[in-house]
C-alpha positions, -999 to 999 in steps of 0.1 A, spaced: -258 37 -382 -220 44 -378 -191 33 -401 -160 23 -388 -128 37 -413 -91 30 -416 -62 53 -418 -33 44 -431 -5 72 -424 19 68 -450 53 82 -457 49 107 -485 75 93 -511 67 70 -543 53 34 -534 37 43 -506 2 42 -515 8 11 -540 24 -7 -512 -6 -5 -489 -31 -12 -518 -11 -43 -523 -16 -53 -489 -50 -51 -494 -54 -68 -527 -33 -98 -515 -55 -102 -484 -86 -102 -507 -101 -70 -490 -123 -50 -516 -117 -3 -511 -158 8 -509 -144 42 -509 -108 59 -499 -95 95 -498 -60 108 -493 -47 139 -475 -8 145 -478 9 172 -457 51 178 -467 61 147 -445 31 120 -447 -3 114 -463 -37 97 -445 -53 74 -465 -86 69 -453 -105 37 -463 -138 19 -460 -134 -16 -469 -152 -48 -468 -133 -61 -436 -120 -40 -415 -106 -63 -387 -87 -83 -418 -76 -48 -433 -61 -36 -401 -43 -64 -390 -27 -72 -425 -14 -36 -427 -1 -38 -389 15 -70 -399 36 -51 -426 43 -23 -401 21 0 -411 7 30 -385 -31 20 -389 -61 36 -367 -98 33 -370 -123 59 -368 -162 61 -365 -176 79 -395 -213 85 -409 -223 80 -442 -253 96 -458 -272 95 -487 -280 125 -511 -294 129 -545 -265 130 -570 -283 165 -583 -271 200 -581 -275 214 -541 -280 175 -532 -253 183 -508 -266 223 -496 -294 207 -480 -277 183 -453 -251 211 -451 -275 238 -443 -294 211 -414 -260 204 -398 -248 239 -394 -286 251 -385 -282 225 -355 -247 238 -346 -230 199 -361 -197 204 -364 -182 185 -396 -145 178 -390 -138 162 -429 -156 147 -453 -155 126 -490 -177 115 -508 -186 91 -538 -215 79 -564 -225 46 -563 -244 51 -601 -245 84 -616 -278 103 -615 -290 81 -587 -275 87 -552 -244 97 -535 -230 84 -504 -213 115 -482 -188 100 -455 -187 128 -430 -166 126 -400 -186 146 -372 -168 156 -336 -202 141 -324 -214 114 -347 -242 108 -324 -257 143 -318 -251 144 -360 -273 113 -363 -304 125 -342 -304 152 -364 -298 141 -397 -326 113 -389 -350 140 -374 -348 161 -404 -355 131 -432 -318 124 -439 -310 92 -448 -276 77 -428 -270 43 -439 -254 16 -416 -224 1 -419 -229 -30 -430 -248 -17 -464 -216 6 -471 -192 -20 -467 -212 -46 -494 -218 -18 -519 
């Protein structure tokens, strides 16, 4: 029920990002989802992709400061308040959310919310318990 995520810290100048979607593109790996976060000095680009063990050694191999993370991801109705209701059963159950991004696979249908939880597990038992849907890796990753 986990996903595993890259981050990419990159130097915050012009190139940066291309240069590590390059990487990517040239190793045949396919971006599910990304988001970037820049502070003065760097950005983190984080990605799900199709292959993560290619992804982070071709990015290592062109030196490149690349981690990996456990993340869940969660459906929701792509609706008005879609997102209030896992929001309001996380912070009922004392989850703590420590980022999160999201995208639509087809508008009007569902959204996929990547949440990055201080306990995934605890977040899980109660998103399931309460009728969420968290969808495993490997369906995130083929998307």
């Amino acid at each position: 029920m986990k996903v595993e995520q890259i981050s990419i810290f990159l130097e915050n100048k012009p190139g940066s990002l291309e240069e590590a979607t390059r990487i990517l593109k040239d190793a045949g790996i396919n971006i599910r989802t990304l988001s970037l976060a820049d502070t003065s000095d760097f950005g983190i680009l984080r990605l799900i992709v199709n292959d993560v063990e290619t992804a982070s050694r071709v990015l290592k191999e062109q030196n490149l400061r690349v981690s990996r993370t456990t993340v869940v991801a969660v459906e929701v109705p792509d609706r008005p308040g879609g997102i209030h209701g896992i929001l309001e059963v996380l912070s009922k159950n004392g989850i703590n959310i420590e980022y999160l991004y999201a995208f639509v696979e087809k508008s009007g249908q569902n959204a996929v919310i990547i949440f990055r939880f201080d306990d995934p597990d605890a977040a899980i038992e109660v998103l399931l318990k309460n009728g969420m849907t968290v969808l495993p890796g490997a369906k995130i990753y083929s998307l």
